[in-house]
C-alpha positions in Angstrom: -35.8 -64.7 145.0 -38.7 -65.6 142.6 -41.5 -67.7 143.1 -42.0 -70.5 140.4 -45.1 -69.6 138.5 -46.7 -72.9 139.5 -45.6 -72.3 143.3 -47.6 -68.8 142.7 -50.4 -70.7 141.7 -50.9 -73.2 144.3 -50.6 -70.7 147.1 -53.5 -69.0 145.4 -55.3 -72.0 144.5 -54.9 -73.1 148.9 -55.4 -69.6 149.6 -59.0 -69.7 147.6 -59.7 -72.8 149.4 -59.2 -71.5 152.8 -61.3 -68.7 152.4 -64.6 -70.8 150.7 -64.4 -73.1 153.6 -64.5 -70.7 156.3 -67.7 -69.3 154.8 -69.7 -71.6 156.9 -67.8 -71.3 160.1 -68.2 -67.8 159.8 -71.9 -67.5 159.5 -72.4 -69.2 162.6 -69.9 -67.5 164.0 -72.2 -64.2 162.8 -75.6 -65.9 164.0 -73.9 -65.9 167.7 -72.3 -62.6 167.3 -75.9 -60.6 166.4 -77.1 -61.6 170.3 -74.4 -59.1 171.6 -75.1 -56.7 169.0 -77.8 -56.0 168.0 -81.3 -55.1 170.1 -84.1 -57.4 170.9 -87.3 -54.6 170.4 -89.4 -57.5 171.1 -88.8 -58.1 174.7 -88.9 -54.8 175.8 -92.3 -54.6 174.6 -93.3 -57.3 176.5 -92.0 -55.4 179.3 -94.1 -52.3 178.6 -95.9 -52.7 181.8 -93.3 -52.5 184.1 -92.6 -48.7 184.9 -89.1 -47.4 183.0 -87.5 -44.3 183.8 -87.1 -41.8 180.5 -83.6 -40.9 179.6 -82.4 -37.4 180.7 -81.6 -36.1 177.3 -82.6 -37.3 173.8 -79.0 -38.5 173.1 -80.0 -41.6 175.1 -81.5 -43.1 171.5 -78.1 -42.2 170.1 -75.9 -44.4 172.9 -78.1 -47.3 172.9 -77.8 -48.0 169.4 -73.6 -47.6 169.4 -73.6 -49.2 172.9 -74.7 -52.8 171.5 -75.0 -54.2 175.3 -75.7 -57.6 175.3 -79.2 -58.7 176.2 -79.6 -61.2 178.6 -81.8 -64.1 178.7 -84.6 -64.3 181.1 -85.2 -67.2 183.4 -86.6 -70.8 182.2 -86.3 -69.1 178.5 -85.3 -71.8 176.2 -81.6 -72.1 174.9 -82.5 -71.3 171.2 -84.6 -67.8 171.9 -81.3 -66.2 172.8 -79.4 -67.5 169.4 -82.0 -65.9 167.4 -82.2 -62.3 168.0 -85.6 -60.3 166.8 -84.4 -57.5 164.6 -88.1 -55.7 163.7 -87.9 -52.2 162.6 -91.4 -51.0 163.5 -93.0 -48.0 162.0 -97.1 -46.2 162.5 -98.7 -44.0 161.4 -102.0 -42.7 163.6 -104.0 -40.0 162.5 -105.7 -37.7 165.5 -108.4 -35.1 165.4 -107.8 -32.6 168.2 -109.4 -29.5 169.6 -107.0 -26.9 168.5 -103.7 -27.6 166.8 -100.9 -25.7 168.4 -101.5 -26.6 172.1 -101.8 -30.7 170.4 -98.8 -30.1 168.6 -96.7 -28.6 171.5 -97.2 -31.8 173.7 -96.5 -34.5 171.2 -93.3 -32.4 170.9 -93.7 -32.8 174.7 -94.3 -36.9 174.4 -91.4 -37.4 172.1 -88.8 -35.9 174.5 -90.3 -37.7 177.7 -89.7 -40.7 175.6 -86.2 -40.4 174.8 -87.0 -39.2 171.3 -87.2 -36.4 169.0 -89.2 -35.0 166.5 -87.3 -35.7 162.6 -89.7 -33.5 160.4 -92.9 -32.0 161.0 -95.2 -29.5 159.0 -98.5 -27.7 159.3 -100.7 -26.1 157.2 -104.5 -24.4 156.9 -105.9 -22.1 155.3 -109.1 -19.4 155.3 -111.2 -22.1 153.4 -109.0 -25.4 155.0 -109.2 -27.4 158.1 -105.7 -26.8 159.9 -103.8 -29.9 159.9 -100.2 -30.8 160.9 -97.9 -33.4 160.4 -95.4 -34.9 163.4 -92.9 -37.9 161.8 -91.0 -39.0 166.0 -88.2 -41.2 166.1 -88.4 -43.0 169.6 -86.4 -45.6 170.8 -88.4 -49.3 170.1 -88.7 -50.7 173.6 -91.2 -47.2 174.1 -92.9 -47.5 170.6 -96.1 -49.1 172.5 -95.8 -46.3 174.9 -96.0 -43.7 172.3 -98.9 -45.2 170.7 -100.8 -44.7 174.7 -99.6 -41.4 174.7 -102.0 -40.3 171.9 -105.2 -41.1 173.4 -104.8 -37.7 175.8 -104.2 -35.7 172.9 -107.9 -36.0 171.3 -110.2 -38.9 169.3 -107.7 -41.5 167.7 -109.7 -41.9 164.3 -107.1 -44.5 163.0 -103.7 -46.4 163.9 -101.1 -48.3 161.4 -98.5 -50.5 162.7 -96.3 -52.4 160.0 -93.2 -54.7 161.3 -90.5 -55.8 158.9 -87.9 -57.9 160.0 -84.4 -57.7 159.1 -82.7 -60.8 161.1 -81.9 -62.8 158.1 -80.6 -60.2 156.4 -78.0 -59.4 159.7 -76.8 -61.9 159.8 -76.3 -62.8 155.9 -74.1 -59.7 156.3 -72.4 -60.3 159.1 -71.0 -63.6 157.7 -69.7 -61.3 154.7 -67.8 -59.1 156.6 -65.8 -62.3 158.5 -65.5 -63.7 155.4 -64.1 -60.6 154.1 -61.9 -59.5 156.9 -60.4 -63.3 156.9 -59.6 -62.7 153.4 -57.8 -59.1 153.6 -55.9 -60.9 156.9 -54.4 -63.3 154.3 -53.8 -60.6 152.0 -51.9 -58.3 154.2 -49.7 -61.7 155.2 -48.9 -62.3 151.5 -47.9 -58.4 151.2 -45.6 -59.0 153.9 -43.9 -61.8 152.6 -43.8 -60.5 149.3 -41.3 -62.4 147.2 -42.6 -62.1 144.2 -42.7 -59.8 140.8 -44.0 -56.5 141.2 -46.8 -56.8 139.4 -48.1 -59.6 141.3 -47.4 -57.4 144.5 -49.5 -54.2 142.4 -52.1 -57.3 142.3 -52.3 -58.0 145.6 -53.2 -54.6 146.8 -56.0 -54.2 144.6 -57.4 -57.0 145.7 -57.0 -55.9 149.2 -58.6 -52.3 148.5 -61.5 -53.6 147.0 -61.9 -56.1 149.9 -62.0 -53.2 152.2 -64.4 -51.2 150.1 -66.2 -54.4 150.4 -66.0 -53.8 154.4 -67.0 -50.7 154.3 -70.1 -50.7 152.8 -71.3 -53.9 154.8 -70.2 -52.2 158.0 -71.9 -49.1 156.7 -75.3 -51.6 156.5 -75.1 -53.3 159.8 -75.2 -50.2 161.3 -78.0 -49.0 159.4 -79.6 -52.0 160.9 -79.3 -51.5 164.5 -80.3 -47.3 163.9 -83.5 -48.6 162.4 -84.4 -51.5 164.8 -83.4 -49.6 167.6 -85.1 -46.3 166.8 -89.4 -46.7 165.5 -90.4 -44.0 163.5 -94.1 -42.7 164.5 -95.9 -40.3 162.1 -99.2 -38.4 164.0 -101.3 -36.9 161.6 -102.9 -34.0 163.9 -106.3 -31.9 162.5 -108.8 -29.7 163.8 -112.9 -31.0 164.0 -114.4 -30.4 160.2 -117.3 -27.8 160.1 -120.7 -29.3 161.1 -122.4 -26.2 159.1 -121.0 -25.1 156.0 -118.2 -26.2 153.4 -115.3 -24.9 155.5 -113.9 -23.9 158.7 -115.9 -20.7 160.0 -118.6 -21.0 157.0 -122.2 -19.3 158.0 -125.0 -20.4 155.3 -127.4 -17.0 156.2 -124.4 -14.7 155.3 -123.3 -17.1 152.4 -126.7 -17.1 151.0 -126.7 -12.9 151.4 -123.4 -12.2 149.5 -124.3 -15.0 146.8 -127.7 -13.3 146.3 -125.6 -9.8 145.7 -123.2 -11.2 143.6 -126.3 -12.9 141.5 -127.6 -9.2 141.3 -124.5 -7.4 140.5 -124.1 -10.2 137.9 -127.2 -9.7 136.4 -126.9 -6.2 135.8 -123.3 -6.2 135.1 -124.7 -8.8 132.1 -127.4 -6.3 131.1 -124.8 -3.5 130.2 -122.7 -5.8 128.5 -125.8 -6.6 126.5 -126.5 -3.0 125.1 -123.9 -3.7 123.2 -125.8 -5.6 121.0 -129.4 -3.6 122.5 -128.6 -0.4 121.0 -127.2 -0.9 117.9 -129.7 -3.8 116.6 -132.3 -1.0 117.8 -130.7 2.0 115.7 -130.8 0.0 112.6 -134.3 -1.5 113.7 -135.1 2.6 113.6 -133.6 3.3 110.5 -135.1 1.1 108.6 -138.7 2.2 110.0 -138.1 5.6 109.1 -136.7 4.5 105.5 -140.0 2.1 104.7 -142.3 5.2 105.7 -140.6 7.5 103.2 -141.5 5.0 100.9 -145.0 5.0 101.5 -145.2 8.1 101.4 -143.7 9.5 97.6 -145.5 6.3 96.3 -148.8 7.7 94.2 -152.2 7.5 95.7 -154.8 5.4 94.1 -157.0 7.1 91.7 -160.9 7.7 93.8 -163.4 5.4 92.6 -166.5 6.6 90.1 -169.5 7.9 91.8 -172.5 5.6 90.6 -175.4 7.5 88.6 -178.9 7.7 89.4 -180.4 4.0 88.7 -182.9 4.4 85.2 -186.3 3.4 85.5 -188.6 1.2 82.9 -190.5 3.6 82.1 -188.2 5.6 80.4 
């Protein structure tokens, strides 16, 4: 049979209800469910000092962020430090100047694996004019992250060191809630598609509101697991580079030498310049010639001056 529209109505109107007031129930029950989920980095920091043996293989960062063991509580802790979970995603970046690149790059390939870690990306470059440099980006699990940080002290001088720390708790458990609330509200769903009694178009209804409930699953799922990866792997760039020249502009620069081949090239430039200038020599000197020649010729058919009078002899008085 049919449901009366107004029947129809209330269900939804009760079923509405249902689902806003188990909103708060379910975010506490999210705020006790992130303890058994998700890691507490901060902890096992504090625990740095006690010695910790390194996984065999570097699939050990893998099965401790899907494992989601529970962490227990230590003794004399108060009650509340176990109902709020840290969830820090810690990140570095360290720059270190070494005495030759490969063997410095070969052992913090070394470090990463002792760790439990791997190297994500890496890339070097140099050049014959460029100090070699190379860049190491390591994903280690973040109860070593301190450890890795130690670790680069052997490798050469530590010129600088950048820890950030963001924390993502909040936002956990915000998301957590969402996902009870939705999977509360797709349970009520699949009960009203089961005892469907209605029109078909309010069945067709029904099951898109349950597939964009899911979707809505999904992609919070999809986050909270993003969340773990990145609080329980701490990404570690090492910025690795060879000593800068004490003499000279670049790596392998002599100034005597230099100052040879830069006087040479002076004098090949000068005279290279001198050639290109008789371009402008010889022809300016042809026509300088020319002209000479054509103002002599002139002088020459131009009529000499008629010889001056001789004087006579000078008459005396007495005459």
């Amino acid at each position: 049979m049919t449901l009366p529209r107004a029947l129809r109505a209330t269900s939804l109107a009760l079923l509405l209800a249902a689902c806003g007031g188990a909103e708060n129930a379910s975010r506490e029950e999210a705020a006790s469910a992130v303890e058994m989920s998700a890691p507490v980095p901060t902890r096992a920091m504090q625990d740095l000092s006690a010695p910790t043996a390194a996984p065999q293989s570097g699939g050990g960062v893998a099965q401790g962020v899907e494992s989601g063991q529970p962490t227990s509580q230590a003794p004399g802790a108060p009650a509340d430090t176990a109902a709020t979970p840290a969830m820090i995603i810690r990140t570095g970046v360290a720059t270190v100047q070494v005495d030759s690149l490969e063997p410095a790059v070969a052992r913090v390939r070394q470090l990463a694996q002792r760790l439990g870690g791997y190297v994500a990306n890496a890339s070097q470059q140099g050049g014959e004019r460029e100090t070699r440099r190379a860049m190491l980006e390591l994903k280690v699990p973040a109860r070593r992250f301190d450890e890795a940080l130690r670790g680069l002290n052997p490798l050469g001088e530590v010129e600088s060191v950048s820890v950030s720390a963001q924390d993502v708790g909040e936002e956990f458990v915000d998301v957590s809630a969402r996902v009870a609330n939705a999977r509360r509200l797709e349970t009520r769903l699949l009960d009203l598609l089961r005892n469907r009694t209605g029109r078909l178009e309010d069945v067709l209804a029904v099951e898109r509101e349950l597939a964009r409930v899911r979707e809505e699953i999904d992609r919070h799922e999809g986050r909270l697991r993003y969340l773990r990866t990145r609080v329980a792997v701490s990404t570690l760039t090492v910025n690795l580079h060879e000593p800068h020249p004490v003499v000279g502009d670049y790596p392998g620069a002599n100034p005597i030498p230099d100052a040879f081949r830069q006087a040479w090239r002076n004098f090949v430039g000068f005279v290279a310049g001198f050639i290109a200038s008789l371009g402008i020599l010889v022809p300016l000197g042809v026509i300088l010639w020319a002209a000479w020649l054509l103002l002599r010729r002139i002088r020459r058919r131009r009529p000499a001056p008629p010889p001056p009078a001789p004087a006579g002899p000078a008459r005396t008085g007495a005459e």
